[in-house]
DRENFI-730123 format. One line per 3 residues: number of its first residue (from 0); their letters; for each residue x, y, z of C-alpha. Coordinates in nm, 4 decimals, m for minus. Layout:
NUM	A	X Y Z ~ ...
// end
This chain:
0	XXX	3.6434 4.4379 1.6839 ~ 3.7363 4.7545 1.4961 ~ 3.5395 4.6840 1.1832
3	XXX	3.1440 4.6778 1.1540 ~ 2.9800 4.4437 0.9238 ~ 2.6197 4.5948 0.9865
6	XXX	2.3894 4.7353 0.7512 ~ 2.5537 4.4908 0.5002 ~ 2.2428 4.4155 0.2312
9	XXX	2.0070 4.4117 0.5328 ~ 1.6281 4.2615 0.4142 ~ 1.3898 4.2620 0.6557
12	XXX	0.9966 4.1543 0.5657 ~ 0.7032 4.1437 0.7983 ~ 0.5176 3.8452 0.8514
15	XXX	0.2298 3.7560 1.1258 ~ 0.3731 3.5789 1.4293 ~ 0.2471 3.3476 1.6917
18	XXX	0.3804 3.4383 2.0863 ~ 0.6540 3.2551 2.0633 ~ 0.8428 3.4764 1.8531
21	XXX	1.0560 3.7455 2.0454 ~ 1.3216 4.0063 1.9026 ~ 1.7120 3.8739 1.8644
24	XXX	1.5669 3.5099 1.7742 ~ 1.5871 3.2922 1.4478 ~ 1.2640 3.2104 1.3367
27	XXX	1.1206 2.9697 1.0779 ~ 0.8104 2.9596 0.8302 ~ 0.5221 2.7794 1.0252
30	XXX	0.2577 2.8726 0.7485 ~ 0.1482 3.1240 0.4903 ~ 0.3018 3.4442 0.5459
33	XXX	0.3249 3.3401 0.9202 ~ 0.6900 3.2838 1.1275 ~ 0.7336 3.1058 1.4673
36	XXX	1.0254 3.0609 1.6907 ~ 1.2498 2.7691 1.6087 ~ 1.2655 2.4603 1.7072
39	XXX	1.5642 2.2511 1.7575 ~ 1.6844 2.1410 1.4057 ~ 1.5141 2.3897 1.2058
42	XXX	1.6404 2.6018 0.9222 ~ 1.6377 2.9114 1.0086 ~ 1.4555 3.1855 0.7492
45	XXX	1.5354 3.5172 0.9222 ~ 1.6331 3.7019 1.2760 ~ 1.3292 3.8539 1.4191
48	XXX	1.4155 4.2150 1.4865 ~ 1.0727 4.3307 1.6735 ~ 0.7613 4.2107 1.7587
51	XXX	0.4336 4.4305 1.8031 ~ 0.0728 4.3315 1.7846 ~ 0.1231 4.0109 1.6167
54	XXX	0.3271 4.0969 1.3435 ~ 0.7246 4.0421 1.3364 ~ 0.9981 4.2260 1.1535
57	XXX	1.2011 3.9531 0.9982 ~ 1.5835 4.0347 0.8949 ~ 1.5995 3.7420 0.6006
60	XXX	1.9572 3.8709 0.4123 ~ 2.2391 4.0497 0.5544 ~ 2.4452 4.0158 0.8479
63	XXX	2.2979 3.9361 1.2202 ~ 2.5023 3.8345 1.5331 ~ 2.3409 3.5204 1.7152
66	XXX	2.4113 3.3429 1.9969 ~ 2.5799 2.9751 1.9400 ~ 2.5821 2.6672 2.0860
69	XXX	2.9081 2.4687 2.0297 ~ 3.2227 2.5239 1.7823 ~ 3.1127 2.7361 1.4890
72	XXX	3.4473 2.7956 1.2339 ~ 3.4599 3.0933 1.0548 ~ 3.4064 3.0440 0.6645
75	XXX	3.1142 2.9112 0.5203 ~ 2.9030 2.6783 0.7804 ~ 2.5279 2.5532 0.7774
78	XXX	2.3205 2.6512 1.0440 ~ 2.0324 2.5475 1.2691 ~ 1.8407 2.6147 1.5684
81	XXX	1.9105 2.4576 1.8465 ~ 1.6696 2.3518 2.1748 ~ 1.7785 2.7053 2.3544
84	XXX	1.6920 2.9320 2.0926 ~ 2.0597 2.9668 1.9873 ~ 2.1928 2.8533 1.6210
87	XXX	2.4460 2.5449 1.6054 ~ 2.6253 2.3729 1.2962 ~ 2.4174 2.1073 1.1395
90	XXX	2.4548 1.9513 0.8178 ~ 2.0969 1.9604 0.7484 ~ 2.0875 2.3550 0.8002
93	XXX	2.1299 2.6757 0.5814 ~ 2.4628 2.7915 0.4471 ~ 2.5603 3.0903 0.5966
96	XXX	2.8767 3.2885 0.5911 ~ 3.0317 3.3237 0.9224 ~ 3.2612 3.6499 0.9461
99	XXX	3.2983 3.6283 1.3103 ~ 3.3377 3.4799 1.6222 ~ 3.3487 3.5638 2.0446
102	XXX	3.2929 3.3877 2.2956 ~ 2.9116 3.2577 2.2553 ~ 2.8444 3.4769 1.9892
105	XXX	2.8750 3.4526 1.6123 ~ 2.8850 3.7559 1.3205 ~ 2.7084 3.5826 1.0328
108	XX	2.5917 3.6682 0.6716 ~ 2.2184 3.5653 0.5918
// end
C-alpha cells in the first residue's frame, strides 16, 4: 500500500496487566484500571503495544493493524476477539472502521 494511515489520533493509556497480555494483542478490561488478553467473544478496549513489569501500554483510539479470522469488509464492521487471539466480525462487538485489508490482516480505526 502506498498510503500510511499510522499515527492517525493514536491514544495509548497504561493500565496494570496480568501475564497473559503480550504486545500486538487486543485486550479487554478485566478490573479496575487492570487489562487482560481476550477471550473469544470479547469487546475489545485497546491493542497492547508493550508490556514491562506488569504494566501494559494500551493503544485505545487510532488506527492498529490486527490479525483476522474470517471475511472482514472494508467500511464500518464490529469487532471481537476470537479463540486465537485474532479479531473476527461479531454482531455483539465494537464498531470499528476498517480502512484496509490483506491477506490475514486488517488496517482498522479504534
Amino acid at each position: 500500500m502506498n498510503i500510511s494511515f499510522n499515527g492517525f489520533m493514536e491514544n495509548t493509556v497504561t493500565f496494570q496487566c496480568d501475564e497473559s497480555v503480550k504486545a500486538g494483542a487486543p485486550v479487554s478490561i478485566c478490573q479496575s484500571g487492570m487489562v487482560t488478553a481476550c477471550a473469544d467473544g470479547d469487546k475489545i478496549c485497546g491493542v497492547c503495544l508493550s508490556v514491562r513489569e506488569g504494566y501494559a501500554a494500551v493503544q485505545l483510539k487510532g488506527f492498529v493493524e490486527l490479525p483476522v479470522s474470517g471475511e472482514v469488509a472494508t467500511g464500518y464492521v464490529s469487532i471481537a476477539s476470537d479463540a486465537d487471539g485474532k479479531v473476527k466480525v461479531s454482531d455483539s462487538g465494537v464498531q470499528v472502521l476498517c480502512v484496509s485489508t490483506e491477506g490475514d490482516t486488517a488496517g482498522f480505526i479504534l
